[in-house]
PyMOL commands that place a pseudoatom at each C-alpha (Angstrom):
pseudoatom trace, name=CA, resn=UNK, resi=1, chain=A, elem=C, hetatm=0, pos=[151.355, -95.157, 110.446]
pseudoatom trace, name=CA, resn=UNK, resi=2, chain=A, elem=C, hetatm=0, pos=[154.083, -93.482, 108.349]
pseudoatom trace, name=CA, resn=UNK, resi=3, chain=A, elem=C, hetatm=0, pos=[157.095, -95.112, 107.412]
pseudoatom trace, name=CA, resn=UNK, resi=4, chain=A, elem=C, hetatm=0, pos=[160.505, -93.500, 107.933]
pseudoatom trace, name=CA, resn=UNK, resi=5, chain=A, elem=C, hetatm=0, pos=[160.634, -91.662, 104.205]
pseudoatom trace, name=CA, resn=UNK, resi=6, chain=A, elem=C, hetatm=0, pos=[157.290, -90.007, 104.336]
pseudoatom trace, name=CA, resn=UNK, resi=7, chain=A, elem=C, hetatm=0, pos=[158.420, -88.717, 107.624]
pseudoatom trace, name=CA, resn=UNK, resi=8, chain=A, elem=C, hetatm=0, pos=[161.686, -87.385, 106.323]
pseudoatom trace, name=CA, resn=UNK, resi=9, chain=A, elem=C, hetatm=0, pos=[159.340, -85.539, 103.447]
pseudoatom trace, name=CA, resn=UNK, resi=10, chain=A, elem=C, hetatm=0, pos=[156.868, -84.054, 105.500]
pseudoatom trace, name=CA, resn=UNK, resi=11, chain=A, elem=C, hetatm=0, pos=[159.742, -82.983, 107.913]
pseudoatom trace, name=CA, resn=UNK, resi=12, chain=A, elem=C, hetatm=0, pos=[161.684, -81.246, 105.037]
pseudoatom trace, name=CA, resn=UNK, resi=13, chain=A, elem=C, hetatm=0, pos=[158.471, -80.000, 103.964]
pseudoatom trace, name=CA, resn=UNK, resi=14, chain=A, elem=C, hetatm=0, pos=[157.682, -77.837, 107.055]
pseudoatom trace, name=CA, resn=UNK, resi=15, chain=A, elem=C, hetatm=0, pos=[161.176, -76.844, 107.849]
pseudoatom trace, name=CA, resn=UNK, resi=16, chain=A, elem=C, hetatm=0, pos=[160.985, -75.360, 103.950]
pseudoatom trace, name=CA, resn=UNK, resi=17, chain=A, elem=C, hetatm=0, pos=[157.624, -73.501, 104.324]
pseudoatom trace, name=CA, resn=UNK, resi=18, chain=A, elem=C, hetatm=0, pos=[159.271, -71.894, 107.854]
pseudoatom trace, name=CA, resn=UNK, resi=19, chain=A, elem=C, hetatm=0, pos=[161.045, -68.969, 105.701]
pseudoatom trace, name=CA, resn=UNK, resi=20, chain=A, elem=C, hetatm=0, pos=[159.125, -69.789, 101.999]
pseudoatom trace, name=CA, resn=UNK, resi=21, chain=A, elem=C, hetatm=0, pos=[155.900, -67.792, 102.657]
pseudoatom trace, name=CA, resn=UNK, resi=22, chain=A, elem=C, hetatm=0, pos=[158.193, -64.850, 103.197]
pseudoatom trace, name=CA, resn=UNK, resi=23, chain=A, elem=C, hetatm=0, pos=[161.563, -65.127, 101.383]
pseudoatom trace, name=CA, resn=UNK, resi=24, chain=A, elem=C, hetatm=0, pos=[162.936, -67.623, 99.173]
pseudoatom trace, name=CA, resn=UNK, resi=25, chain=A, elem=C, hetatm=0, pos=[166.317, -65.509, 98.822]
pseudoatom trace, name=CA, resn=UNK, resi=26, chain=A, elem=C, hetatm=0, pos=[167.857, -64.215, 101.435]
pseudoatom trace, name=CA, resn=UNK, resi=27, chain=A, elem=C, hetatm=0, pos=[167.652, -61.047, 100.136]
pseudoatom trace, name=CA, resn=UNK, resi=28, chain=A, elem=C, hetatm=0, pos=[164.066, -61.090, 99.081]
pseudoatom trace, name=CA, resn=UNK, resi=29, chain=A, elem=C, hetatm=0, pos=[161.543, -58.861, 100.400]
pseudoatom trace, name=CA, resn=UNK, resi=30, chain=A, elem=C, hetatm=0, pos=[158.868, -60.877, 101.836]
pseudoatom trace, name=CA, resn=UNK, resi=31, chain=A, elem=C, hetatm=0, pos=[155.049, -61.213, 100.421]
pseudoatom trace, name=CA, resn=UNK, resi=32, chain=A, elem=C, hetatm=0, pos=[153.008, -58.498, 101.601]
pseudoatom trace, name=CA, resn=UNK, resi=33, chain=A, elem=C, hetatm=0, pos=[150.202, -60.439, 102.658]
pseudoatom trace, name=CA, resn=UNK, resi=34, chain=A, elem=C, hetatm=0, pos=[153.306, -62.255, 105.183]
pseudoatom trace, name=CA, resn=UNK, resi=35, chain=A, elem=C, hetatm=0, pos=[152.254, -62.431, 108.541]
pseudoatom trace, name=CA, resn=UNK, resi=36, chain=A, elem=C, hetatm=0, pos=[154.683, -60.702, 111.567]
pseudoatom trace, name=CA, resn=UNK, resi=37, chain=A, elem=C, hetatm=0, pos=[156.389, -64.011, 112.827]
pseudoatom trace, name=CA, resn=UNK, resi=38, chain=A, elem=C, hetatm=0, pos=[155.358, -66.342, 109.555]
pseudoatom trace, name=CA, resn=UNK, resi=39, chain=A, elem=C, hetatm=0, pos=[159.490, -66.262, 108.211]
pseudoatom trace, name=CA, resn=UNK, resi=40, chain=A, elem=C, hetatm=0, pos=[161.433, -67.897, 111.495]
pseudoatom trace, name=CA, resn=UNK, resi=41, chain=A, elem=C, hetatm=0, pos=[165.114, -67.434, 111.640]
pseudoatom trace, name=CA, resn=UNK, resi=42, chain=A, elem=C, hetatm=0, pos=[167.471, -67.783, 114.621]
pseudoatom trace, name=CA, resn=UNK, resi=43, chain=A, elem=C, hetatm=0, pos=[170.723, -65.986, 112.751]
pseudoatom trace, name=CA, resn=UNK, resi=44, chain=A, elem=C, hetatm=0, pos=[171.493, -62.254, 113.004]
pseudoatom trace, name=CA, resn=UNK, resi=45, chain=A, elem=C, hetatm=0, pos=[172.420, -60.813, 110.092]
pseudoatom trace, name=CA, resn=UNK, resi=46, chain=A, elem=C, hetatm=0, pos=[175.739, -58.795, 109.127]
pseudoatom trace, name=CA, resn=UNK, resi=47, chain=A, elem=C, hetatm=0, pos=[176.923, -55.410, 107.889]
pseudoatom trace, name=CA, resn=UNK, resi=48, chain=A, elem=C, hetatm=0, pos=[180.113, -53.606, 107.824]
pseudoatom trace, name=CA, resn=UNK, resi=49, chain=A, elem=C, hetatm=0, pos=[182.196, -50.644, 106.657]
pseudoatom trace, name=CA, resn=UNK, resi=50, chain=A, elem=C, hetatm=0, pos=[185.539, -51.452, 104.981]
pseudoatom trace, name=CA, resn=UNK, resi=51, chain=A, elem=C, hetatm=0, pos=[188.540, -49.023, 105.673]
pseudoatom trace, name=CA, resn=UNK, resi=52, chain=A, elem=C, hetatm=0, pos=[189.182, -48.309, 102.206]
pseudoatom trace, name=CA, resn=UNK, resi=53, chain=A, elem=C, hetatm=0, pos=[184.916, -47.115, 102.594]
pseudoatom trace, name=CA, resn=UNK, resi=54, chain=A, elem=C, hetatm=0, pos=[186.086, -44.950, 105.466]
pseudoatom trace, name=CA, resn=UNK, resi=55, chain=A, elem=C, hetatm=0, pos=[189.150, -42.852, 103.096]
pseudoatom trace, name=CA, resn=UNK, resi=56, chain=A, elem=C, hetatm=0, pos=[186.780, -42.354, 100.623]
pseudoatom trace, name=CA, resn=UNK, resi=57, chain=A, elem=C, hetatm=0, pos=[183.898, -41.438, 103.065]
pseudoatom trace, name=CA, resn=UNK, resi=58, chain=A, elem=C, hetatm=0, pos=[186.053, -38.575, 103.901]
pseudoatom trace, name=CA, resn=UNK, resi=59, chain=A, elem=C, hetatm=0, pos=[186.375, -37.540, 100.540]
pseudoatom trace, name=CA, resn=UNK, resi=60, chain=A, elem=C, hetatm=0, pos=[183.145, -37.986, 99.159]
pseudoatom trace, name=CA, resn=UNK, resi=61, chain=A, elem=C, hetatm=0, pos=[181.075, -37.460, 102.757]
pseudoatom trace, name=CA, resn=UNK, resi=62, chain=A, elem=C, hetatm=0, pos=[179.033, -41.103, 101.067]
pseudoatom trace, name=CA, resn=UNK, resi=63, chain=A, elem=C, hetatm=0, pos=[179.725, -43.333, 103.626]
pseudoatom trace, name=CA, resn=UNK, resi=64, chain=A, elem=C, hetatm=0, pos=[179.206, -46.750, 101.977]
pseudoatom trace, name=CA, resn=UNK, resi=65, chain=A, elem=C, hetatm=0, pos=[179.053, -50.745, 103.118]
pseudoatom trace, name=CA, resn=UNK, resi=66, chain=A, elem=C, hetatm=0, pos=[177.694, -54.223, 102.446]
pseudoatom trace, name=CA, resn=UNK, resi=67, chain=A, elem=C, hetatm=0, pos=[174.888, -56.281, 104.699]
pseudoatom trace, name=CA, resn=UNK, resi=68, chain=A, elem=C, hetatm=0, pos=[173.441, -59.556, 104.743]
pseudoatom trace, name=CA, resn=UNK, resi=69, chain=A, elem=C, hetatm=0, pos=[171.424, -62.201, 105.898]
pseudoatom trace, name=CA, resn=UNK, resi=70, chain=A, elem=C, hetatm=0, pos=[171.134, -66.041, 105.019]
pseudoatom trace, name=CA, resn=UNK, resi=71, chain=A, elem=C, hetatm=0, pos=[168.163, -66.248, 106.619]
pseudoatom trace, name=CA, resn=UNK, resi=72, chain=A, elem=C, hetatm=0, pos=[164.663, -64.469, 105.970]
pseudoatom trace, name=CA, resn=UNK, resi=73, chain=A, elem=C, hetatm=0, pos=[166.040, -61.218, 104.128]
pseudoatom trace, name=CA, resn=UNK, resi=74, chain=A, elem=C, hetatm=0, pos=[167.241, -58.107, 105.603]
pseudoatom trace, name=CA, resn=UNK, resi=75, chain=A, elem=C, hetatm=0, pos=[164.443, -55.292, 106.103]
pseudoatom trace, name=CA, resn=UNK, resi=76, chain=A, elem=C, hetatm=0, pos=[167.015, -52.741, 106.959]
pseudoatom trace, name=CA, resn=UNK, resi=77, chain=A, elem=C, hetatm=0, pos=[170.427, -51.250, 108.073]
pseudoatom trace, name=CA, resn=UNK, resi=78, chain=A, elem=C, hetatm=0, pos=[171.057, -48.058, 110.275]
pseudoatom trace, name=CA, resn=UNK, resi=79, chain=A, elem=C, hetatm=0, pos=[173.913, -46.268, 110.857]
pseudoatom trace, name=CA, resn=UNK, resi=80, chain=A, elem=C, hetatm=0, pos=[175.067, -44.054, 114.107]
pseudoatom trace, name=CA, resn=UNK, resi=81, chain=A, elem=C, hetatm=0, pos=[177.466, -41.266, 113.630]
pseudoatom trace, name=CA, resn=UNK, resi=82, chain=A, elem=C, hetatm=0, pos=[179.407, -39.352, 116.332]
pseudoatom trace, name=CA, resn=UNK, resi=83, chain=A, elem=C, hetatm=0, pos=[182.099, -37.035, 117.234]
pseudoatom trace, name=CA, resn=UNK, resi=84, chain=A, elem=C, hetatm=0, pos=[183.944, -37.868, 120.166]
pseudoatom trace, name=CA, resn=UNK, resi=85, chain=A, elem=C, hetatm=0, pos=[184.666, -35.082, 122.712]
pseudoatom trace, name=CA, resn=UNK, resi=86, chain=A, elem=C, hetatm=0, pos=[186.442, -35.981, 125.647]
pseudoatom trace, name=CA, resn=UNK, resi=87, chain=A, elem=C, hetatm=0, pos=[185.094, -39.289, 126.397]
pseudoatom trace, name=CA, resn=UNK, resi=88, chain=A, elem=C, hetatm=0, pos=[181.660, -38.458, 125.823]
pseudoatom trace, name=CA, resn=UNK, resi=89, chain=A, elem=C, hetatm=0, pos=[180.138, -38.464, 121.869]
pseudoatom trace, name=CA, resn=UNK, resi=90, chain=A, elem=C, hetatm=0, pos=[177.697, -35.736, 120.163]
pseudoatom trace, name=CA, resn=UNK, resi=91, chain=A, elem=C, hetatm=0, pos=[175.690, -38.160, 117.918]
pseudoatom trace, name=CA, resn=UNK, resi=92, chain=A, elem=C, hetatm=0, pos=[174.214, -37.096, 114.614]
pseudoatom trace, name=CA, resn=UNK, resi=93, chain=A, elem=C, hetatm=0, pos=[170.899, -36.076, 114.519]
pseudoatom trace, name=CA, resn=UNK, resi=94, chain=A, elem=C, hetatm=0, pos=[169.430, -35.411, 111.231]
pseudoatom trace, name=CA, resn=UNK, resi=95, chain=A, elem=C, hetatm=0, pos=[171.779, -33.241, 108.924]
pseudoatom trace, name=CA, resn=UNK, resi=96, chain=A, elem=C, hetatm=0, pos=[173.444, -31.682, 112.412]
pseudoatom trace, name=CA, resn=UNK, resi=97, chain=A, elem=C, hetatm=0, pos=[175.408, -33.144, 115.243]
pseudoatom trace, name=CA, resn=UNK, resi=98, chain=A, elem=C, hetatm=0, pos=[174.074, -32.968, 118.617]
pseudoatom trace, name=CA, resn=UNK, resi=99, chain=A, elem=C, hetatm=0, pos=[174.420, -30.394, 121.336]
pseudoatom trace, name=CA, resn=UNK, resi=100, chain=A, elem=C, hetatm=0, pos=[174.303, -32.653, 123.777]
pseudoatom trace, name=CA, resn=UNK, resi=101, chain=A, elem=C, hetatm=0, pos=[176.895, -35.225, 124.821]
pseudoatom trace, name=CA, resn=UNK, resi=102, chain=A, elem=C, hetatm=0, pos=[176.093, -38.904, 125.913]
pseudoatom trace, name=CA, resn=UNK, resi=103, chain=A, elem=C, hetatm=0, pos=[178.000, -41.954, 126.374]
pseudoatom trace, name=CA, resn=UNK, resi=104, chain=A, elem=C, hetatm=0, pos=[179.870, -43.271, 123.148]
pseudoatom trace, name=CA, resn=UNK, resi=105, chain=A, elem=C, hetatm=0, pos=[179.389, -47.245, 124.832]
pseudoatom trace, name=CA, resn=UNK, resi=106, chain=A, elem=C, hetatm=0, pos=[176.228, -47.005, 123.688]
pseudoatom trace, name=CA, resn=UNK, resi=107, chain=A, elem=C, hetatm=0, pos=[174.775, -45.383, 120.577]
pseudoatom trace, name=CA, resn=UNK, resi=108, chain=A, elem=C, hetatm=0, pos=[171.796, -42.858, 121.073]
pseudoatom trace, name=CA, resn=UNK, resi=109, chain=A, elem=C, hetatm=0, pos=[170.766, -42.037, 117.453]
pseudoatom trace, name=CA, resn=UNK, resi=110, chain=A, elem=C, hetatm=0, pos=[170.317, -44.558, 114.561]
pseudoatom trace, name=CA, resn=UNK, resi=111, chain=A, elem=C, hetatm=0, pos=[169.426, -43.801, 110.833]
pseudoatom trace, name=CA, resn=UNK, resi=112, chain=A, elem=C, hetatm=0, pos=[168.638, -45.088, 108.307]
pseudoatom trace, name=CA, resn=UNK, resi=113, chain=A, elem=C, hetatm=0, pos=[171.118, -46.073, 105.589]
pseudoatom trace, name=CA, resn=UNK, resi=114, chain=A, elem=C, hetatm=0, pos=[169.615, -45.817, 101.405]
pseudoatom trace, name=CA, resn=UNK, resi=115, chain=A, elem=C, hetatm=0, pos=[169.737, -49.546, 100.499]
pseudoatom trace, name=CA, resn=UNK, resi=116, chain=A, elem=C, hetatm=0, pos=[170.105, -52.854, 102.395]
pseudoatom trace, name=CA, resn=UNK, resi=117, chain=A, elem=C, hetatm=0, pos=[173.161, -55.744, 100.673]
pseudoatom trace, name=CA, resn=UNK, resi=118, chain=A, elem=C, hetatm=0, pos=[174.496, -52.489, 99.494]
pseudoatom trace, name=CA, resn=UNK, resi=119, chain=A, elem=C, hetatm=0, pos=[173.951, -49.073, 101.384]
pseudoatom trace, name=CA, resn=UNK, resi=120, chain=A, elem=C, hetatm=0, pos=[175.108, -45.906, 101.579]
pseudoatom trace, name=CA, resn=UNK, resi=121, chain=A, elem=C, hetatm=0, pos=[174.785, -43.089, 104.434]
pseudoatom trace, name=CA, resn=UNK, resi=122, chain=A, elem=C, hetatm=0, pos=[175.529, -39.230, 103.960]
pseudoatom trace, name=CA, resn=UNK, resi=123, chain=A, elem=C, hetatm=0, pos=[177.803, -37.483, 106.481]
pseudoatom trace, name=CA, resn=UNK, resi=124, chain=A, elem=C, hetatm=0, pos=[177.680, -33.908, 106.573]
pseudoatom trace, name=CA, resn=UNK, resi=125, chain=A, elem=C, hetatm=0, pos=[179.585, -31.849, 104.212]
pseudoatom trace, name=CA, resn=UNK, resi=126, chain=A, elem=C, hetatm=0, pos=[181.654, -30.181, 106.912]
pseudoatom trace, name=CA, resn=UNK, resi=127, chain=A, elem=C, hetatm=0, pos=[183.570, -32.219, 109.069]
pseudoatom trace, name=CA, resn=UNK, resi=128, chain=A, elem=C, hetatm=0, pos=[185.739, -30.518, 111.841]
pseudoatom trace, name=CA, resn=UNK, resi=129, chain=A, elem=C, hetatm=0, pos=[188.853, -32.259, 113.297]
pseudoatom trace, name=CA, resn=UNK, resi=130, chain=A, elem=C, hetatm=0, pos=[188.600, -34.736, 115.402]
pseudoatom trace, name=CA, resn=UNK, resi=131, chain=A, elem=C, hetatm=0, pos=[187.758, -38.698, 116.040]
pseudoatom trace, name=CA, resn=UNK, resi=132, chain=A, elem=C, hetatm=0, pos=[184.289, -39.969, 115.213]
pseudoatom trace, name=CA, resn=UNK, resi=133, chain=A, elem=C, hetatm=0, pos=[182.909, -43.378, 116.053]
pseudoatom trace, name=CA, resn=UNK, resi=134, chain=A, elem=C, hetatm=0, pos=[180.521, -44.863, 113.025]
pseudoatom trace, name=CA, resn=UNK, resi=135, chain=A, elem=C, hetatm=0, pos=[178.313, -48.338, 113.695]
pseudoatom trace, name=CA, resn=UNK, resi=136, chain=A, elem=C, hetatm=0, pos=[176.646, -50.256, 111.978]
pseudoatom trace, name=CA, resn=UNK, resi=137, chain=A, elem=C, hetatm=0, pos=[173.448, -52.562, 112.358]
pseudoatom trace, name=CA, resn=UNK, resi=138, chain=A, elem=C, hetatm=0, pos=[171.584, -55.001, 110.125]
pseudoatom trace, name=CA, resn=UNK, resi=139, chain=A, elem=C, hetatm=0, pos=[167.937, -55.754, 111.368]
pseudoatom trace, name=CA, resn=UNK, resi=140, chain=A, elem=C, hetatm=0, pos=[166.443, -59.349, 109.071]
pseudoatom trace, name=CA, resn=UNK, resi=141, chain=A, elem=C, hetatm=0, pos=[162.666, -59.440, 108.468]
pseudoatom trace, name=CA, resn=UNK, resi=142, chain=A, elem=C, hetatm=0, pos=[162.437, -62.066, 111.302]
pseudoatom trace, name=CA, resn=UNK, resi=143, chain=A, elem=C, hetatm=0, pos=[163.274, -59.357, 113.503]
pseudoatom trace, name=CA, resn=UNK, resi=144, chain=A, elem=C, hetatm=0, pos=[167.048, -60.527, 114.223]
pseudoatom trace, name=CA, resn=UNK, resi=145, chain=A, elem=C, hetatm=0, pos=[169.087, -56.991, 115.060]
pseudoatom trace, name=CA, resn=UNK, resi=146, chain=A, elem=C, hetatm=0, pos=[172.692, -57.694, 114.412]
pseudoatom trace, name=CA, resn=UNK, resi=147, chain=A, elem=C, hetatm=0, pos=[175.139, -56.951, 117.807]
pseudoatom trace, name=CA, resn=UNK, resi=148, chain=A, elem=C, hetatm=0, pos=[176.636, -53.764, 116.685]
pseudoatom trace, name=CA, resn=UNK, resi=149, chain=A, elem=C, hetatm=0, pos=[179.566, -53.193, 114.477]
pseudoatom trace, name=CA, resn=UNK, resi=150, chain=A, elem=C, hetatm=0, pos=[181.965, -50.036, 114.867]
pseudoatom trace, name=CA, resn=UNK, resi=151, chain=A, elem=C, hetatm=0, pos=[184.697, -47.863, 113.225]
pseudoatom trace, name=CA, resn=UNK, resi=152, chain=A, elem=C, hetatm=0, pos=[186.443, -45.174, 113.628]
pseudoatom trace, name=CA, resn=UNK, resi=153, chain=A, elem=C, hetatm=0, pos=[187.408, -42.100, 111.279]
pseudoatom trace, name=CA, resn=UNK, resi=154, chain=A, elem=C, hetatm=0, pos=[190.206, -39.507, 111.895]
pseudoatom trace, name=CA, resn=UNK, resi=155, chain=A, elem=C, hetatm=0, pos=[189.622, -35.887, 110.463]
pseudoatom trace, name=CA, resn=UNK, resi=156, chain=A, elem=C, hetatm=0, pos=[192.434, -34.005, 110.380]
for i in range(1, 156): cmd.bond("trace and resi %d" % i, "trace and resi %d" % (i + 1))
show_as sticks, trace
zoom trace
């Protein structure tokens, strides 16, 4: 029979192996021989755009923000880009905007931002007038997708 401080031990024990095999920061990148599923984690993690990062985004067409995660690392944050026409968008595809129009409620193309705590996304060079929605996601190596984040920029 255990007594009540070898069950607090083994209990802190397991709950520390939950995340260890695959991060012991939260931004760590886990162990490639990890498992899917080893690293458990209930939290979402978070990324954002700050409005000073949208003034100089349309400056220096480097869109650039911040992510994180406290619990099993973030594997990766996406961006979706698009010009709103009417109240339908034209989402960015690639290096060119779509010639098709969907709904702006919900986003149709994501890519990939360079970088995860601190990443940065390329707009295209030429940006014609006009209101464009930017969001953000943050997905954590447990497989938590953050609920979507959004901006928006004025070109004028």
């Amino acid at each position: 029979m255990l007594n009540r401080k070898s069950l607090i031990a083994a209990s802190l024990a397991a709950a520390a192996l939950a995340c260890a095999p695959a991060a012991v920061f939260a931004t760590d990148v886990p162990a490639p021989d990890t498992p899917a599923g080893a690293c458990t984690d209930q939290t979402p993690p978070t990324s954002g755009i700050t409005s000073k990062a949208l003034k100089k985004a349309k400056r220096s067409h480097v869109l650039r923000g911040t992510a994180r995660d406290v619990g099993c690392g973030l594997d990766r944050v996406e961006v979706s880009f698009a010009r709103k026409v009417g109240k339908k968008c034209k989402y960015q595809s690639g290096t060119k905007l779509s010639s098709r129009s969907a709904t702006c409620a919900r986003p149709t193309e994501w890519m990939a931002a360079k970088g995860t705590t601190k990443w940065t996304f390329k707009l295209p060079k030429k940006l014609a007038r006009g209101t464009y929605i930017l969001r953000t996601r943050a997905t954590d190596f447990a497989g938590n997708v953050q609920h979507v984040k959004s901006k928006k920029l004025h070109v004028r």
